[in-house]
N, C-alpha and C positions, 0 to 999 in steps of 0.2 A: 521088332518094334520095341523101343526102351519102355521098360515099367516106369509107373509114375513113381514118386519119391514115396508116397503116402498112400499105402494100399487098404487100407482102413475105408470104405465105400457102403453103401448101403445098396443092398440089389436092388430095392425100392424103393420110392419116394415114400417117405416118413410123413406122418399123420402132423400137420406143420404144429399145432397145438401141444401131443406129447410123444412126437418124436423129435423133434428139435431140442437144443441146449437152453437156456436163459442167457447165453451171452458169457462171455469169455471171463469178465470181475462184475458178477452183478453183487450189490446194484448200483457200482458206478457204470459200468459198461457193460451193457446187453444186448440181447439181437433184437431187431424186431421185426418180427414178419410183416408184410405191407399188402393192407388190403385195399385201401383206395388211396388215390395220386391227387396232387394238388389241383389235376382238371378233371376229376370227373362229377358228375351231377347223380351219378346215380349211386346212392350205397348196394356196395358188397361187403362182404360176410361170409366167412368160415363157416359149414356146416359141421357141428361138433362133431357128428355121427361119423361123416367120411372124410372130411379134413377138405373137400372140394368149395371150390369158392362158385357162391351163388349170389344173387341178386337179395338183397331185404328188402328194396324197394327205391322208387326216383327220388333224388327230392326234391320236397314241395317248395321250397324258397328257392332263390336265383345266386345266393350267396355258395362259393367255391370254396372246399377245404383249404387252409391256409397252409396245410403242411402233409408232408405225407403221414399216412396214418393206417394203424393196425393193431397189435398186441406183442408183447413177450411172451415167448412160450414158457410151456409149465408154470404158470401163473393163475390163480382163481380168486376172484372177488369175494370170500365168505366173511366168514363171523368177523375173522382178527382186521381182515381188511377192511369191512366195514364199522369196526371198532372205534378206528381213527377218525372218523368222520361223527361228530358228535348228532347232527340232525339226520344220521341214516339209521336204518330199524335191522341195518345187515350191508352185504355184499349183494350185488346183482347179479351173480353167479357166475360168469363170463369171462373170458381170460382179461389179463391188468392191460386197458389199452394206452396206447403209445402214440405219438407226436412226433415228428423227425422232421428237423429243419437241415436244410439243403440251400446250398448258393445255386447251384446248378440243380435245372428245373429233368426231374428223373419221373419219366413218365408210365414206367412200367410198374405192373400191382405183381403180387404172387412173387415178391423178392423180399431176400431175406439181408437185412444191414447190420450194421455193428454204429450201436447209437450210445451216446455220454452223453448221460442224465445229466437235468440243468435244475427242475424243479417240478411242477404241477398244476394240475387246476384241481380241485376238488368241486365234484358235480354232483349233485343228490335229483335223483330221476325218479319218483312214485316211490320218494320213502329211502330207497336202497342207495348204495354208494354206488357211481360209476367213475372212477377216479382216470384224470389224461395226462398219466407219466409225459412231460414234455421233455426232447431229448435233443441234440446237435448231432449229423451226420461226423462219426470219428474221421479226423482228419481233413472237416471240412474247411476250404480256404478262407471264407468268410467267417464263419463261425466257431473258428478252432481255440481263439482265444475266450469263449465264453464260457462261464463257469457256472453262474448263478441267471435263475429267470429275470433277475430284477438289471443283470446286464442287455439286457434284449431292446433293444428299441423298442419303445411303450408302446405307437402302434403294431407290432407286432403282437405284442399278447395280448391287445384289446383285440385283436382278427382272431385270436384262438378263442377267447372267453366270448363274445359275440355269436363265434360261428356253433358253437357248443349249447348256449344259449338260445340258438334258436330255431338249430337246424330239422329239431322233431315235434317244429310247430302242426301243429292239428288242426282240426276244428274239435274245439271242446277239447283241447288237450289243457293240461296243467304245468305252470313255467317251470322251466327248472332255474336253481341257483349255480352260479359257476365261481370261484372263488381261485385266484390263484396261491399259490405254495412254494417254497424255497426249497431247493437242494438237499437237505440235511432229512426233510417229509419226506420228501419223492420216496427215497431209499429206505425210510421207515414202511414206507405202504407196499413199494416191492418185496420187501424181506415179507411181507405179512401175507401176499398175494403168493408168495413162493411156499410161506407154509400150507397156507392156504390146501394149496393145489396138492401137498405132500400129503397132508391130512385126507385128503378126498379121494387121491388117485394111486396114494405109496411114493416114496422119495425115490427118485429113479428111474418113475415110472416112463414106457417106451412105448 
């Protein structure tokens, strides 16, 4: 049987958090791991502990994530990252989550992409920064010529900023503010989320 070209393998599946890379040129271009699809109702979630993807819960409103969505690995929300955000008291500790728009509707979670950063939303949730790197699928047919958030069809970032906005409504919860951010930011809060995580876990860390 021929060997593959690339024998570089991992005997085990890598802890998706920090055993994965940040993507090939972060932070124009990174990976992002996908933890929910643009049809599902119910949020999942990375268990930091084992890296297995669990339930956080249904949600409560009828509104559909507008894009796929997950995190960058090696990435952490702390100090530097919550730095940038002048109304947050920190980072919400969690890895830098991510946005990934697609022409073609990709229904599968627990995949890893290669997404080119376009801009941001900046979110402040109980104080802390929860920032939503939004990115375009690399090489996507639609979307290949966008560069900047502000080239997106307006209702599309009003479906991000909305669905963000409102998706961890409560009873007796408190609103969150959702702001969106250009290109030139995004890349600022991923570098900061990268150190972040370097600081917390060691540069390199596996």
């Amino acid at each position: 049987m021929p060997m593959a070209d690339d024998k570089r393998f991992s005997q085990f599946r890598p802890h998706p958090w920090h055993g994965l890379d940040p993507g090939p040129n972060p932070p124009q271009l990174v990976h992002g791991y996908i933890e929910i699809t643009a049809f599902d109702v119910v949020k999942y979630e990375i268990d930091k502990h084992s890296g297995v993807l669990r339930i956080d819960r249904p949600q409560r409103t009828s509104a559909l994530p507008p894009s796929l969505y997950g995190f960058v690995p090696r990435t952490l929300c702390g100090d530097r990252t919550g730095a940038l955000t002048a109304a947050a008291n920190g980072g919400d500790g969690d890895p830098l989550d991510l946005c990934v728009l697609s022409e073609r509707p990709i229904t599968a979670r627990e995949i890893l992409v290669r997404a080119r950063v376009i801009g941001g939303l900046t979110m402040v949730d109980g104080g802390e920064a929860d920032d939503k790197i939004v990115a375009v699928l690399d090489g996507d047919a639609m979307f290949a010529r966008i560069d900047e958030l502000q080239e997106l069809p307006s209702v599309v970032v009003e479906r991000l900023r909305h669905y963000f906005a409102t998706y961890k409504l409560e009873p007796g919860a408190m609103p969150v503010t959702v702001t969106p951010y250009e290109r030139a930011h995004a890349h600022r809060v991923i570098e900061a989320a990268r150190a972040d995580y370097d600081a917390a876990f060691g540069a390199g860390a596996s």
